[in-house]
N, C-alpha and C positions, 0 to 999 in steps of 0.2 A: 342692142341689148334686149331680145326678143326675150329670153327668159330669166328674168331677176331672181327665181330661186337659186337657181343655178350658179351665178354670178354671183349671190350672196351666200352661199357654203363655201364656195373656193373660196371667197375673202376671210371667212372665220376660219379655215383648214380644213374643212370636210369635203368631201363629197356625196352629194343630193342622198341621202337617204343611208348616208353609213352611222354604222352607233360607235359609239366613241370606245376606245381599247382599254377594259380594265386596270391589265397590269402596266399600261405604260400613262394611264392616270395613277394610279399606287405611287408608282414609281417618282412622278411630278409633285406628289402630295409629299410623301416622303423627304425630299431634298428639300422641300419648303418649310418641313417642320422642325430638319433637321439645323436647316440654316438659322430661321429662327432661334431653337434652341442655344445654338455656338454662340447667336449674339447676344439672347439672354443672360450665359454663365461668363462671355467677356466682359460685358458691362459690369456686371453685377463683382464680378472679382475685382476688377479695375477698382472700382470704386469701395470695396472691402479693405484691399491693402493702401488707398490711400488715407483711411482711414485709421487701419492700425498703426500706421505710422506713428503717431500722436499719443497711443497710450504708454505706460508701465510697460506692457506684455508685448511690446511690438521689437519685430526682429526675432520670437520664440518661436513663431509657426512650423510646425513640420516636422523631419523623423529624425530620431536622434536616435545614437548608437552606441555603448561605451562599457568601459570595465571598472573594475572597483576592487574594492576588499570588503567582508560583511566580518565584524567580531560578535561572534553569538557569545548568551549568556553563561555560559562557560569559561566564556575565556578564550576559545579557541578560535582561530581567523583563518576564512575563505576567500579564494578570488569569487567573484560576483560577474554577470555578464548581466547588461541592460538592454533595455529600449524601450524610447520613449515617444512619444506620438502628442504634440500640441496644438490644439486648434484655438485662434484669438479672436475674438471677435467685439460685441460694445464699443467700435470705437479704439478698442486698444487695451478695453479698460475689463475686458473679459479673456477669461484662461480656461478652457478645457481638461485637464493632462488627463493621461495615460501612463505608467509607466510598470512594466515589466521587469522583475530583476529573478537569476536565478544562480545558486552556487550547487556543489554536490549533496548539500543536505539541507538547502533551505529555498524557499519559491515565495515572493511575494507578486500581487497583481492589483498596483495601487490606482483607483480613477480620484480625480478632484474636480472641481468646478468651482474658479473663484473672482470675485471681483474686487477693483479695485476704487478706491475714494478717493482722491487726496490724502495720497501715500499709507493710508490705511486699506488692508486684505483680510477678504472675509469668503467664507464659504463652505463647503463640504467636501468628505473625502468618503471612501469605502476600500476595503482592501474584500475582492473576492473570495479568495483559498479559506479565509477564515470567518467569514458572514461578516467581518466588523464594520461598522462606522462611525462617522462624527462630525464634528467640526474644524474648521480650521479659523484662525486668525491673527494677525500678523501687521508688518509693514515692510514696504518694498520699494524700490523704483529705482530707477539709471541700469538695471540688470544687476539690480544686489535685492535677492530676498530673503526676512528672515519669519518664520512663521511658524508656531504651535499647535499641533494638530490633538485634538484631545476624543475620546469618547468612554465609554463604560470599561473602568481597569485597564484604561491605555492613556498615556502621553508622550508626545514626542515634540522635540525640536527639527526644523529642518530649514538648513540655510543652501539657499541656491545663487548660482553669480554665472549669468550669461555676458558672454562677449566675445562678439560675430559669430561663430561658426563652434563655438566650445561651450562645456558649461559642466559645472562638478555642481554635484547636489549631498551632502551630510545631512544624514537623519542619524539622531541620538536618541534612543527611546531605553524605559527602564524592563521593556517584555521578554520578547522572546531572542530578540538582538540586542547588543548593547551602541555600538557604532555603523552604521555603514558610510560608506568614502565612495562616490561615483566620476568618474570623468566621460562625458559623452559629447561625442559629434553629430551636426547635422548632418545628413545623408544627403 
């Protein structure tokens, strides 16, 4: 072992006096960030949906799809086309929603955010297309909800009933619709 530098680059990978290769450092960096990454949002899911297990809201996460009929205040009845988008989160005991419905002469684009208590639901809604919003509040649980969405020259009822895989939602307001009837599937 006459020359220990020499012997001691080959042990690390190098050779006496080479510089190390950008892109195949990137490269190394890269897959270590990326693997990290995948373990971070496994865990972190993993442990979200055991979670949501446990509340009201759990079993609603995800996209739903579906049709309906809308009777505007006329009188007169549309089919309706849906979807709906829910993210749960608190434990179970938080709801996101989303939901889109359209016929040939009406558009609504409803978001909400609500949680729940000990079978008591509370929270906020907004419908885009037409600046509104408000409140909501209600009671819910086993995948039966019924809840009162109110704001400035608007009220509505809306009863919703999730189980597995389906879920009809009825909004009765006195505005610009008088009924609407939904049935939608998870995706």
């Amino acid at each position: 072992m006459g020359h220990p530098r020499v012997y001691h680059a080959a042990v690390a990978g190098k050779r006496r006096g080479s510089k190390p290769n950008p892109t195949t450092e990137f490269f190394a960096l890269t897959r270590r960030l990326t693997f990290a990454a995948v373990a971070f949002f496994l865990v972190a899911a993993s442990g979200s949906a055991s979670h949501a297990q446990s509340g009201p809201f759990a079993g609603m996460a995800g996209n739903w799809s579906g049709s309906g009929t809308i009777t505007l205040d006329d009188g007169s009845t549309e089919r309706i086309r849906c979807r709906a988008s829910y993210a749960v989160g608190a434990g179970g005991n938080g709801l996101n929603q989303s939901l889109t419905c359209a016929s040939d002469s009406y558009k609504f684009n409803l978001a909400s955010n609500v949680m729940a208590r000990a079978g008591a639901l509370s929270g906020t809604w907004s419908e885009s297309i037409r600046n509104v919003s408000g409140n909501l509040e209600g009671r819910g649980g086993g995948g039966h909800f019924q809840v009162m969405a109110s704001g400035p020259g608007f009220t509505a009822s809306i009863a919703l009933t999730t189980r597995g895989n389906r879920q009809s939602v009825v909004i009765r307001s006195q505005g610009a619709f008088r009924v609407t009837s939904i049935s939608l599937s998870r995706k």
